[in-house]
N, C-alpha and C positions, 0 to 999 in steps of 0.2 A: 529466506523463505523458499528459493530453488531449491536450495541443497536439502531442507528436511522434505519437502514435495517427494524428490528425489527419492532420498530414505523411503519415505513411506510409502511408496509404489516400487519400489525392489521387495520389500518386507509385504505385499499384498501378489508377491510371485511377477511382477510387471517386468520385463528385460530393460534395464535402464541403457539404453546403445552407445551415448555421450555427452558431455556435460561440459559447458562452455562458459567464461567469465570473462568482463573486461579484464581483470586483473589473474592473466596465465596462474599465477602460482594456486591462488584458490581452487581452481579450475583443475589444479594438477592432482594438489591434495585429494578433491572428491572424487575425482576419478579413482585413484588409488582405494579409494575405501571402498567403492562402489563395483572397482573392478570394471571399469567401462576405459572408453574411447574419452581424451581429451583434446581436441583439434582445433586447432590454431584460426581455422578459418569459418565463417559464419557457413558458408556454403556445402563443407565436409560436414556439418551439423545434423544437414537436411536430405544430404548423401545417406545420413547412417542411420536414420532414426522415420519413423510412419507418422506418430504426433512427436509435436515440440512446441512443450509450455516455454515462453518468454516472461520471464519478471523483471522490468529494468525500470530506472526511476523516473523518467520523462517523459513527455513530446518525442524532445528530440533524442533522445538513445533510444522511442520506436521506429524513427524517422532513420534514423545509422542504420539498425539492425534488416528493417525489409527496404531497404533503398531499391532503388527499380534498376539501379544500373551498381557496377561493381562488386567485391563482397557482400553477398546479402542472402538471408535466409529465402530467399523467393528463387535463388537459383537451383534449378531443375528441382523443383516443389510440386512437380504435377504429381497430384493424388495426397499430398501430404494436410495435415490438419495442424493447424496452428494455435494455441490455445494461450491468451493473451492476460497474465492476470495482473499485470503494473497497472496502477491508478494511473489513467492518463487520461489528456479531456476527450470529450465524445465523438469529437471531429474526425480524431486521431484513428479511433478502433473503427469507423465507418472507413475512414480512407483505407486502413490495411486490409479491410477484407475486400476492398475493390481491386487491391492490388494481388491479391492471393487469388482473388477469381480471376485474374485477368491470365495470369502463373498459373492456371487448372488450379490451385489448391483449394482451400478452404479455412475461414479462419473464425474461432469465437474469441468474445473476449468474457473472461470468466474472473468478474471482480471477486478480491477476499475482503470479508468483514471479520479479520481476524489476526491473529499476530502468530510468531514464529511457534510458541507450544503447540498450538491445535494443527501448525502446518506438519507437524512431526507425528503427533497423536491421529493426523488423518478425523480431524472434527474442525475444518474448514467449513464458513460458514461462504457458499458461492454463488452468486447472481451470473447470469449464465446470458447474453446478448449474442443475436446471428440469428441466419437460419434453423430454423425447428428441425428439419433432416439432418443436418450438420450436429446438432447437440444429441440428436438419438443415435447416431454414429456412435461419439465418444463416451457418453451416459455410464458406460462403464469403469473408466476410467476418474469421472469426474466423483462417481458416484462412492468410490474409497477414498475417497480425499475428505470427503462430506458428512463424515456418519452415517457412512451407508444410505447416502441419497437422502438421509431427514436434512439434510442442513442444504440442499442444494434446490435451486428455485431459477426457471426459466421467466426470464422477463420482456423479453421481446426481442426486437430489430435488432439490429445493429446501431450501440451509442446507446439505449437504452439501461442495460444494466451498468455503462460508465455513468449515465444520468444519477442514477439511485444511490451509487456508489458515491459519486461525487455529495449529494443530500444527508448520505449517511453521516460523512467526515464532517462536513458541513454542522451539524447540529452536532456532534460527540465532541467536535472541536470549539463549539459554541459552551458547551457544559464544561470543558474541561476547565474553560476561560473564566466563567463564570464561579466553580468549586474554588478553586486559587481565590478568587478575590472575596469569596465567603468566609474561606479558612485564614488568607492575610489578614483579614477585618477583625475576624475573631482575636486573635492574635494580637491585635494590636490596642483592643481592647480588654486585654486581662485574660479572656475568656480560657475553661479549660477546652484544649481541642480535642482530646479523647470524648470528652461529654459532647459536644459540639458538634462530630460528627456523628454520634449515636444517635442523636434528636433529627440530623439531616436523616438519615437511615430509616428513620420509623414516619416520616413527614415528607411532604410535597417537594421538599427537599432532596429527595433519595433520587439516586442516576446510574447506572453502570459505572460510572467513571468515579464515583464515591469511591465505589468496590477499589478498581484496577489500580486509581491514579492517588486515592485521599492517603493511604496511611506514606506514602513515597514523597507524597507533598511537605508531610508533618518532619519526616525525616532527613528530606534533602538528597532522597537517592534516585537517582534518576538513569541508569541504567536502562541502557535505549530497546525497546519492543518496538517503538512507531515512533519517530524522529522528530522535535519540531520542526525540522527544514521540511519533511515533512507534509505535515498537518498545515506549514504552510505553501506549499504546494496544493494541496487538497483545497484549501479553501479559497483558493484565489481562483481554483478549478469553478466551484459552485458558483463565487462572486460573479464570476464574468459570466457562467447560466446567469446568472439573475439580472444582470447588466443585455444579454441578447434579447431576455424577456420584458422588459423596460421596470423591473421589480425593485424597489428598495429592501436593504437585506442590512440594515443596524445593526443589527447582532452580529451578522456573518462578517462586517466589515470591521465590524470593532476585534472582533477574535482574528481573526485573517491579520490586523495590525497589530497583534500582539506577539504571533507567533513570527512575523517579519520584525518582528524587533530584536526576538529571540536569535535570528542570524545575523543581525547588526550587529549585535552584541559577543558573538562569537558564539554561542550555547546551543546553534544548529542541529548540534550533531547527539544533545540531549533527551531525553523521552519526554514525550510531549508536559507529563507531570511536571516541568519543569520550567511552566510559564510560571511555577509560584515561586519562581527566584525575582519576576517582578514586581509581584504583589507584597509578601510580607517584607514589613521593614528589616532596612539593613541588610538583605540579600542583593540589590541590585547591583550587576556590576558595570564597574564604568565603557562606555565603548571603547574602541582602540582607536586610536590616534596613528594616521595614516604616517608611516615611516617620509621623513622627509627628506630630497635628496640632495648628494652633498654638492 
């Protein structure tokens, strides 16, 4: 997701300054194509660059990256705009911009409701949380990522647009749980699934995740856009909103245990399509059996 961000703000004229990865070598490569700065150190980051979006997968790899002490993006950040778009919980993007203001900077956190094509094609869909001065700051920037600002939508405080964000994965991971166990059933019923999903398609039935996720389900190809590690991330995000709010969330909990089984099982690292390995018969695979020692 960084690295086409990336692209597509060198290709809208943006000077990309430098480009940083846990894993140096990624990090080398984009550089090289980008023709920028790749520096070893979180803090040369923020040395070289005025914004600096963060995409990492955590808590805690936001918790590494602006640490208060050590290597950390918050060293000498005064004036700098931090622009945050990993799904992480909302505690999290509140604490960084306490930390960015405390460092002079500034930080939003700018969730995507989208996958790596639209990060490339700049039709990023982004929920936009911080201060309202701080997003008129960047509005420019945010605003070519976005479809030229149609796809880009201010939602309030800080932790807010993680809130939404969080609701969004929440329900699309609740459908996607649900579609698998429609099209398993079908399946195991005779039924045809070409037909099967044409009738969902025209009926109460019909979802976005039909679209992205049904014909991948039928095939078994699961080539990763959005992970189940994932989706189970995401939804343990929303449980635990719903568990702070004293809410029963069935659905949420039931999808949330599926896509955690999906990493029990080793298939983590799968696109989320890929709960229908546990639904349709004879797909399931067995867990692993913890190496024993001698």
């Amino acid at each position: 997701m960084g690295a086409n961000m990336a692209r597509r703000l060198q290709e809208c004229g943006y000077q990309i300054t430098a480009v940083y990865d846990a894993r140096p070598a990624v990090a080398e490569a984009l550089a090289k194509e980008l023709n920028c700065a790749n520096p070893l150190k979180l803090a040369d980051v923020t040395a070289l660059a005025d914004v600096i979006l963060t995409v990492v997968t955590d808590d805690k790899a936001m918790a590494r990256i602006f640490a208060p002490k050590g290597d950390s993006l918050l060293v000498g950040a005064a004036g700098r705009v931090f622009l945050n778009c990993a799904t992480v919980s909302p505690a999290t993007h509140v604490a960084v911009e306490k930390l960015a203001t405390k460092a002079k900077a500034a930080s939003l956190e700018a969730c995507m409701a989208s996958s790596i094509n639209q990060a490339r094609a700049g039709t990023l869909y982004l929920m936009i949380g911080g201060k309202a001065d701080v997003f008129e700051r960047v509005k420019p920037v945010l605003t070519k990522l976005s479809d030229e600002g149609k796809l880009l939508r201010y939602i309030g405080k800080a932790g807010q647009a993680a809130q939404v964000k969080a609701l969004v994965n929440m329900v699309m991971n609740i459908n996607t749980a649900g579609l698998a166990e429609g099209l398993g059933l079908g399946a195991a019923l005779g039924l045809d699934l070409k037909v099967l999903m044409e009738v969902f398609s025209q009926t109460g039935a019909n979802s976005r995740v039909l679209v992205t996720d049904g014909e991948d389900m039928l095939n078994r190809e699961h080539s990763c856009f959005f992970s189940a590690a994932h989706a189970a991330k995401d939804s343990g995000i929303a449980y635990a909103l719903g568990q702070q709010t004293k809410l029963e969330l069935p659905l949420a909990k039931a999808a949330l245990g599926q896509f955690r089984k999906m990493v029990k099982l080793g298939l983590g690292e799968l696109d989320k399509s890929g709960v229908a390995e546990l639904t349709f018969k004879g797909r399931r695979p067995k867990a692993k059996k913890p190496a024993r020692r001698k």
